[in-house]
Structure formats: structure tokens, C-alpha cells
N, C-alpha and C positions, 0 to 999 in steps of 0.2 A: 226252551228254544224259541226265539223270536225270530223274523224278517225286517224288523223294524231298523236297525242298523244299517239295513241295502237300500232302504227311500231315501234318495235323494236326485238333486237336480242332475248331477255330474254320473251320476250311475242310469238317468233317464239319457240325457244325451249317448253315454255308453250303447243304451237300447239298443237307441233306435241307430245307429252307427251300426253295431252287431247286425241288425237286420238286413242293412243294404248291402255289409262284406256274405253272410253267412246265407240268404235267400238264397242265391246264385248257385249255390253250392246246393243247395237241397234239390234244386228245379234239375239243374241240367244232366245228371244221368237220366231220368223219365222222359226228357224233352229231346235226349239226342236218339231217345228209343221210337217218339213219335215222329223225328225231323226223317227218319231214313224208312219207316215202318212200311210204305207205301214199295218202296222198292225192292228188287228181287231178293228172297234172303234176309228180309228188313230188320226182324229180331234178331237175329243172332248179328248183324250190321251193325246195328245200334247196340247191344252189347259190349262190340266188338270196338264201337267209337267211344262208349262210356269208359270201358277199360284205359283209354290211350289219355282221356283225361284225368283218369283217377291217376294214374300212371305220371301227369306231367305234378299233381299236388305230391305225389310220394316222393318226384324228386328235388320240387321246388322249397317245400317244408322248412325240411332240415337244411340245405344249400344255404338258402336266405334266411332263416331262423338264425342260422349260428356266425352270420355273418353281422347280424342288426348289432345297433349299441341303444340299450336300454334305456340310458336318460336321454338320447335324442331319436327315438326309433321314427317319428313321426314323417318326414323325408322318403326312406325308408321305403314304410309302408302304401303311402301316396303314391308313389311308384308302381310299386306292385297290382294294387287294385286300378291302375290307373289301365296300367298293360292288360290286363283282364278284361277291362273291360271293352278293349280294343277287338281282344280275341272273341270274346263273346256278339260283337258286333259284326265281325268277320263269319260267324255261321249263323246269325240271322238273315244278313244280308245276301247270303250265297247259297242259297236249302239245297242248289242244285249242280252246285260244284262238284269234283271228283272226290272218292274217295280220301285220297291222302290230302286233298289240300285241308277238308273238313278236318280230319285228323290233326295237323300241321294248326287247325285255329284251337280246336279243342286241348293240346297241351298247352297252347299259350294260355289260355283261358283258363288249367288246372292251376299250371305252372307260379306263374305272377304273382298272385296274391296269395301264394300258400301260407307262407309264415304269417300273415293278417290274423289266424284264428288264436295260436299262441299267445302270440301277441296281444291281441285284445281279453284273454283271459289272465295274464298279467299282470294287462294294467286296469284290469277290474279288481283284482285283490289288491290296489296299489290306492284304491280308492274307497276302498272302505276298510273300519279299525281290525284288528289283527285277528279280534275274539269273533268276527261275523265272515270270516275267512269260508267256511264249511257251507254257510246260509249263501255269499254269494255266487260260490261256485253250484247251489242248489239251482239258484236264481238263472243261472246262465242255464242250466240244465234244460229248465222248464221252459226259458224262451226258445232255446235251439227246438225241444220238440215242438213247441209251437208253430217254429219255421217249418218244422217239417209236416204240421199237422196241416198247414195251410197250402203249401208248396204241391203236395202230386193233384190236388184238387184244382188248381189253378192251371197248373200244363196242361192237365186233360180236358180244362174244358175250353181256354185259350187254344188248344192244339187241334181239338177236334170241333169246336166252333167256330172257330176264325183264322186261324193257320198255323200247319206246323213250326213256322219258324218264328209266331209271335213270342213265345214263352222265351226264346235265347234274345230276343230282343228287351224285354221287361227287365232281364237280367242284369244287360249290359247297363240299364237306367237305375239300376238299384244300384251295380258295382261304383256308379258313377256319385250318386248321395251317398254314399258310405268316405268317398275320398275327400267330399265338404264335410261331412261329419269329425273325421280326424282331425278340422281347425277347431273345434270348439271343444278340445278334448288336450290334457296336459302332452307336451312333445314326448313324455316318456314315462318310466316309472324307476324308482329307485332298484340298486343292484347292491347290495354288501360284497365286499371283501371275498376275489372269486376264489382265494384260497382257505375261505373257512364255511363251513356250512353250520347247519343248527347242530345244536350239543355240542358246539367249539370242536369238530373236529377238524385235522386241517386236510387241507389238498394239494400243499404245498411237492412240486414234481410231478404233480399229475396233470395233463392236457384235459379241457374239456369234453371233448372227443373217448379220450380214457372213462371220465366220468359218468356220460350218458349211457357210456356202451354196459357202464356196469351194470345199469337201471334195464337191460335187456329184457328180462324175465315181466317185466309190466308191459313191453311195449308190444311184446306178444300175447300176452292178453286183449290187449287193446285190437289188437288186429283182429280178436277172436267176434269180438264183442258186433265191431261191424263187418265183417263177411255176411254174419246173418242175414243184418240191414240192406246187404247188396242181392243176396239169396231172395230176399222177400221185394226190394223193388224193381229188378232188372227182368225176375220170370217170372211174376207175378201175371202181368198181361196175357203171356204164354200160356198157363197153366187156366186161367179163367177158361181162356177158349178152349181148353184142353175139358173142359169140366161142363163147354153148352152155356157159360156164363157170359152177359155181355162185357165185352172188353172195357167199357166206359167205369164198371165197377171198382179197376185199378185206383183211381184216386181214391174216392170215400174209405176203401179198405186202408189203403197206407196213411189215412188221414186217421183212423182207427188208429193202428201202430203206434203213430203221432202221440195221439192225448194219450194214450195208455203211458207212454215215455214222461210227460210232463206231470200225470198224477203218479209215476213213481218217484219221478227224483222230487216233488213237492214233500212227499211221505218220508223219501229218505233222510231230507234237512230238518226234522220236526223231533227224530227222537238218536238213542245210541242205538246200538243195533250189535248182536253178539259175534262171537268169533275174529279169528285175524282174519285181517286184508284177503289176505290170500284164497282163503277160504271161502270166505266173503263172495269175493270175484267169481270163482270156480262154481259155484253153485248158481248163484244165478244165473252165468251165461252159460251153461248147461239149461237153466231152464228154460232160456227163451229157444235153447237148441230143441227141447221137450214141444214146445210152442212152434215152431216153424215145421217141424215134422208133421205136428197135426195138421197143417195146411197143405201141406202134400197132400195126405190123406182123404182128408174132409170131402167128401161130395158139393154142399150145397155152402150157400152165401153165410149165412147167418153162421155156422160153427166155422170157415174162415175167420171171419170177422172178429170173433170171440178170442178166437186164439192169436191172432195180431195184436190184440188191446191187453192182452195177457200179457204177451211176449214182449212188448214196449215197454210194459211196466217193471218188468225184468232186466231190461235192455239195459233202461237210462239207470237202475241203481248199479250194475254192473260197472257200467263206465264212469260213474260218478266214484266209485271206489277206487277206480283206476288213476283217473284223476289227485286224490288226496292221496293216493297212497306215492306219484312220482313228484308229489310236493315236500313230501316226507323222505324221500330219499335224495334228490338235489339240492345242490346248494343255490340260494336265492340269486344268484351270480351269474346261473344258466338254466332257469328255471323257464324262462320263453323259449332256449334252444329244446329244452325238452319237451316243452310243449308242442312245439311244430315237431318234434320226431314223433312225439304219439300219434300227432295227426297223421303224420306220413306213414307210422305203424298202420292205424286202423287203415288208411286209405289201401296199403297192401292187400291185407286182409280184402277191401269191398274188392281191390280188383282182381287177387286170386279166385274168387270165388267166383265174380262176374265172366272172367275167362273160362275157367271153369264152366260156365255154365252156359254160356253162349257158344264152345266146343261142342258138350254135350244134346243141345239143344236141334243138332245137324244127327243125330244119330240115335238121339231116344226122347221119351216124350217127357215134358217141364215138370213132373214130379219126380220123373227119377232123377230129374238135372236137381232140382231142391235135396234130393236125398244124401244126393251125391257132396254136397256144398254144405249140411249138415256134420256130415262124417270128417271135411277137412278143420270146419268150424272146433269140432269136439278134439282134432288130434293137434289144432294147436293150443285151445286150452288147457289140454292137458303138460307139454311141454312149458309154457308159461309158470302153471302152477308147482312142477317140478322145478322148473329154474328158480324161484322163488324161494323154494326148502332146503337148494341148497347154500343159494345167496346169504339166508337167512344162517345156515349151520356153519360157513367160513367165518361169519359175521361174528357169535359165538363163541366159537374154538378164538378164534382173533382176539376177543376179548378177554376169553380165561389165559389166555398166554402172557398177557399183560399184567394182568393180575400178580400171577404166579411170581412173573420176573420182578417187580417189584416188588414183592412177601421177601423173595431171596436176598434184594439187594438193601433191604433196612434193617437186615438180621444183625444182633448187634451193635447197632446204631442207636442216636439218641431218638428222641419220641419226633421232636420238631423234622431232623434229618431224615425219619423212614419216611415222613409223611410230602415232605416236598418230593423226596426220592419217588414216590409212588404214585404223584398227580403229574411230577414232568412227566415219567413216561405214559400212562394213561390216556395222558391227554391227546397225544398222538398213535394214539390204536383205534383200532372197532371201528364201528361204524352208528352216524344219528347218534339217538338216545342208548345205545348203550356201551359206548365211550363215553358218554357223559358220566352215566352210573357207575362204570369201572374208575373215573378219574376222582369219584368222590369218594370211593374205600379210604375210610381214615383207618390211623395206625395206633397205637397206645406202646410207650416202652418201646418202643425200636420195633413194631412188630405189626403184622395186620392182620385184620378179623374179614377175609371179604363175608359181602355178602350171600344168603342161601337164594337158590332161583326159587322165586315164588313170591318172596319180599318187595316193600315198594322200592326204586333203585338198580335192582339187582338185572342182570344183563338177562333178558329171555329169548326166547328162537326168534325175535322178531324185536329185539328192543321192545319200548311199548306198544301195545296194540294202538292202532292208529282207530279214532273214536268216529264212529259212521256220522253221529252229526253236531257233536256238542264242541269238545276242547274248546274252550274258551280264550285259550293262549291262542291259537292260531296257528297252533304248530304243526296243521297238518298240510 
């Protein structure tokens, strides 16, 4: 496993582009927590304001995500980040406006630039060879926790050394270099044929809307992954005080979180790694739920901090599997719309939990609000990884059906006859790779031998296991 395929000039401008759309995003729940915190109510306020922004990316994602056109998204996206950073200006410049107008800036601010993160993971796999696919989505991994590693440490000390509303101001300047960054960056990336996906299966009568919605079971995971992220940076401040900690310790801890996240997914891209996707997923965001628990718990700074830098490193290999594995189920054609749904997934997820917790924050103390936000964390992981087994088992049966019926209809026939007989229909069953595998059952004498499950080929509960960080094809 190498990185050496992601060095280049067109993936640095990428960077630092990612950095000016995705900074923004990491600052302004913590900053919209400090911009209100002085005011009556202020945590559960700014909770209450984070949610409305999370809230305008979970609708803005998908809306604008599935509206973009891939070889010229560039337009588009300038737009979006354009209007963001309008909004973000809009509650720098007003710390002391009403409720809902703040509200009213902060969805525009979610809103605008949502499909920006899809998007730009796109056309990062659009920009380097097919076989370093895995390595650059590592790459993106590592820089976003970086963003984050750098981002609460910055609001807190901009917030509480020179004013709450400088950090939505720094924002709006980054959102601003991110829309000159998209000129020096290709207008789009390529899209294949939206009615065929990998393994030649087709989609021919299917909406993309049908198609995403079938990828459902990932996109709840996804959400799983970051509720935690919202659980640990929305009550975090709360619970310090709750603990005789000073409040200022919020940054450095979630800066902790941060690198714990970027030496995961560094580790994730280096080797293969066991078990299906599924499985995969469910375990680790289980364990970062193991990891935020302890933070509830934990008395003193230093086992905090320990268990952040755990749970980050848990976090980012989680979502990075989430990642390959909606690459693997979508066809290249709507591969960005899926991408802004995950987003808008996980964003659900921060803002169930953030509501959640800013509810609970009015009527019990910030670790039972963490516990509480733990417990919904686990029961959508668990739905997820259920949707997944069974996606996985229609997937299967779908495929032995095909099989079968083409066994019956070369019975009798010549050798050449069973075997076209058996690839037309195949080719349009199943699902990924194991329609592919069903369509290559040859025939001998009018007759077919499928293959046994376990074989290389042969259709298994998941098609082939999707590889944590090798595949060379790119097929993940």
C-alpha cells in the first residue's frame, strides 16, 4: 500500500480548496455555542442554533447534490459556497440579533454549500488513477480530521480571546478562498452511463432517487457514526463544568478526538483489514459509542482526553468504510448525489442527537444528556447493520433466481445456445459484483454447472467483500 499515487500538484490545490469549503463546517457548531453562551439559556441556545444549521446541510446536501451535472458542477458549486458565505457573514456581523434571524443566517450558512463536500470527494477520486481510489479517500480522511483537529481550538481561543463572533467571521473568509480555489481545479469530473453501474449491471427503469434510497442501510450508519461527533462536541463544554473542569479545555480535548481520527484513517489506508463492510462499520462505531461513554463517566481531564483520541481513531475508520462501501453500491453516474446524502445522513444523525441533547440539557445534567445520545447512537447502528443483511440476502436469493432460470432455459439446447441464454439473462439481475459472477456461469452441452458459494466468482451475502484498503482495481 502506498500514498505515492495522491502527490500531486492538482490534488494539492484539491487541499487546500477542501480546507476553505470544509474549515467552516467544522468551526460553526462550537462557535454558534460560544456566539449565544453568554445569554440566558446559552447552551442549550446554541445547541438549539447548531441543530438549525445542521438541519439546513441535511436539506441542502441531497436537494443540490442531485440537482449538480458532474462534468460541469463547477458553477454550481461557486454558488453555493458563494451564499454561505453570505450567511456566515450574516452572524458574524449581527452576534446580537434575535433569535430567529440568527437562526434564518445559520441555515443559509448550512444550506448553500451542502453538496460542496460530495462533490469535492468525487472529483478527488476523479483525479487520481483508479488503483489509489482507497489511498485517496484515506487522504481526504486524514485532512478533514485535521480540520477538525485544528478547528475547536481555534473558536475557543478566537471566541474567548477576542470575540464570540470572530470565528463565524474567519469562516465566512475561508468559505470565500474555497470559491477561488474551484478556478484552478477541472469544471467537473467524469459520470459513466447512469443506467449501468460496476459489474455491468443495468438501472435501466430505475430513477436515481430509487437507487440511492436503496443504499439506505449505509446512510444510516453514516448518521450513526456522527451523532457521536455531535454528543462529544455540542456537551462537551457542559459536562466539563459539570465535572469543576475549566470550560476552555473544550478545544484541546476535541483537538484530541481530531488526531485520534486522522491516525485512524492514516492506519486504515496502509493495510486490508478482516470481515465484511458491515461488520466492519458496526463494530467500530460501537466502539467509539464504548469511548464516549467513558467520557460521561470519567471524572478527571487526562481519562477524558484518552478516551476521545480512542474514539476518533474508531470514528474515522468507521466512516471511512462507509465511504467505500456507498462507492461500491452506486453507480459512478450518481456517486456525488450519494455523497451529499451521506452527508445529509451523518448531518441527521449530529442533529438528532444535538436536539436531543440540548432538550435534555433543560432537565438533567450533560452526562446523562451524553448517555442518552449514546443509547440512540447504538439503536441506529444497529438498524443500519440489520438493513444491510437484509439488502445483502434479496441481493443473493436475486441472484440464485437467475441462475436457476437460465439452468432451465438451456436444458436441451446446444452448448453455444445455453450459454448466451444464461449471460442475457444474468446480466440483468443481482446486484455489483454478484451479477457480474452469476452472468459468467458458463454452460457445457446445453447445461450449466453454477458455481458453489465459497469459490472465487460465486455470488456471496455481500458480492465480494469490499477490501478496507487495497483493491487495486479501484472498485471500491
Amino acid at each position: 500500500m502506498s500514498y505515492r499515487d495522491v502527490a500531486s500538484k492538482q490534488v494539492l490545490i484539491w487541499a487546500c480548496t477542501s480546507v476553505g469549503a470544509r474549515m467552516p463546517v467544522a468551526m460553526t457548531p462550537l462557535a454558534l455555542v460560544f456566539l449565544v453562551r453568554e445569554r440566558p439559556g446559552g447552551y442549550a441556545l446554541g445547541a438549539v442554533l447548531a441543530a438549525v444549521y445542521v438541519i439546513g446541510e441535511i436539506i441542502g446536501a441531497p436537494v443540490l447534490g442531485m440537482r449538480l451535472r458532474p462534468e460541469h458542477a463547477r458553477p454550481q458549486l461557486a454558488t453555493g459556497l458563494a451564499a454561505g458565505c453570505a450567511g456566515f457573514v450574516g452572524l458574524g456581523a449581527l452576534p446580537e440579533a434575535h433569535f430567529v434571524v440568527l437562526a434564518a443566517f445559520a441555515f443559509l450558512a448550512g444550506a448553500a454549500p451542502a453538496a460542496s463536500a460530495g462533490s469535492l470527494r468525487a472529483l478527488l477520486t476523479d483525479l487520481v488513477p483508479e488503483r489509489a481510489v482507497t489511498q485517496a479517500l484515506s487522504t481526504e480522511s486524514i485532512l478533514v480530521s485535521g480540520i477538525w483537529a485544528v478547528s475547536p481550538a481555534a473558536v475557543t481561543g478566537l471566541a474567548l480571546g477576542v470575540a464570540p463572533y470572530v470565528p463565524l467571521l474567519l469562516a465566512a473568509a475561508l468559505m470565500a478562498s474555497a470559491v477561488a480555489g474551484l478556478w484552478l481545479l477541472p469544471a467537473g469530473w467524469k459520470a459513466d452511463d447512469p443506467d449501468t453501474t460496476k459489474g455491468g449491471e443495468q438501472r435501466a427503469g430505475r430513477s436515481p432517487i430509487r437507487v440511492l434510497a436503496g443504499a439506505w442501510p449505509v446512510f444510516v450508519t453514516g448518521a450513526a457514526g456522527l451523532a457521536l461527533l455531535g454528543l462529544a462536541e455540542l456537551v462537551l463544554p457542559a459536562l466539563l463544568e459539570q465535572r469543576g473542569i475549566r470550560v476552555g479545555w473544550s478545544g484541546p480535548l476535541l483537538t484530541g478526538l481530531a488526531v485520534g481520527g486522522g491516525l485512524g484513517a492514516l492506519l486504515y489506508g496502509l493495510r486490508d483489514w478482516p470481515g465484511l463492510p458491515r461488520t466492519r462499520g458496526a463494530v467500530l462505531i460501537c466502539g467509539m459509542s464504548a469511548c464516549v461513554t467513558l467520557v460521561a463517566l470519567i471524572p478527571d481531564t487526562a481519562g477524558i482526553a484518552a478516551a476521545l483520541v480512542v474514539g476518533g481513531m474508531l470514528q474515522s475508520g468507521g466512516l471511512l468504510n462507509r465511504n467505500l462501501a456507498l462507492r461500491d453500491a452506486l453507480p459512478p453516474s450518481i456517486l456525488a448525489a450519494g455523497y451529499s446524502v451521506m452527508y445529509a445522513a451523518a448531518g441527521a444523525g449530529y442533529a438528532a442527537t444535538g436536539s436531543l441533547a440540548g432538550a435534555l440539557l433543560h432537565v438533567t445534567a450533560p452526562s446523562n444528556a451524553i448517555l442518552a445520545g449514546v443509547g440512540l447512537t447504538l439503536a441506529l447502528t444497529a438498524v443500519g447493520w440489520w438493513g444491510e443483511v437484509r439488502r445483502a440476502g434479496r441481493t443473493t436469493r436475486g441472484a440464485d433466481t437467475v441462475v436457476t432460470t437460465g439452468a432451465t432455459g438451456a436444458t436441451g439446447a446446444t452448448g453455444a445456445t445455453g450459454a448466451a441464454g444464461m449471460e442475457g439473462v444474468a446480466g440483468t439481475a443481482g446486484s455489483g459484483r454478484s451479477a457480474g459472477s452469476a452472468g459468467s456461469a458458463g454452460s457445457v452441452g446445453g447445461t450449466v454447472a453454477p458455481r458453489r458459494p465459497g469459490t472465487p466468482g460465486a455470488p456471496g451475502p455481500e458480492g465480494a467483500a469490499i477490501r478496507g484498503g487495497g483493491d487495486t482495481e479501484g472498485r471500491l
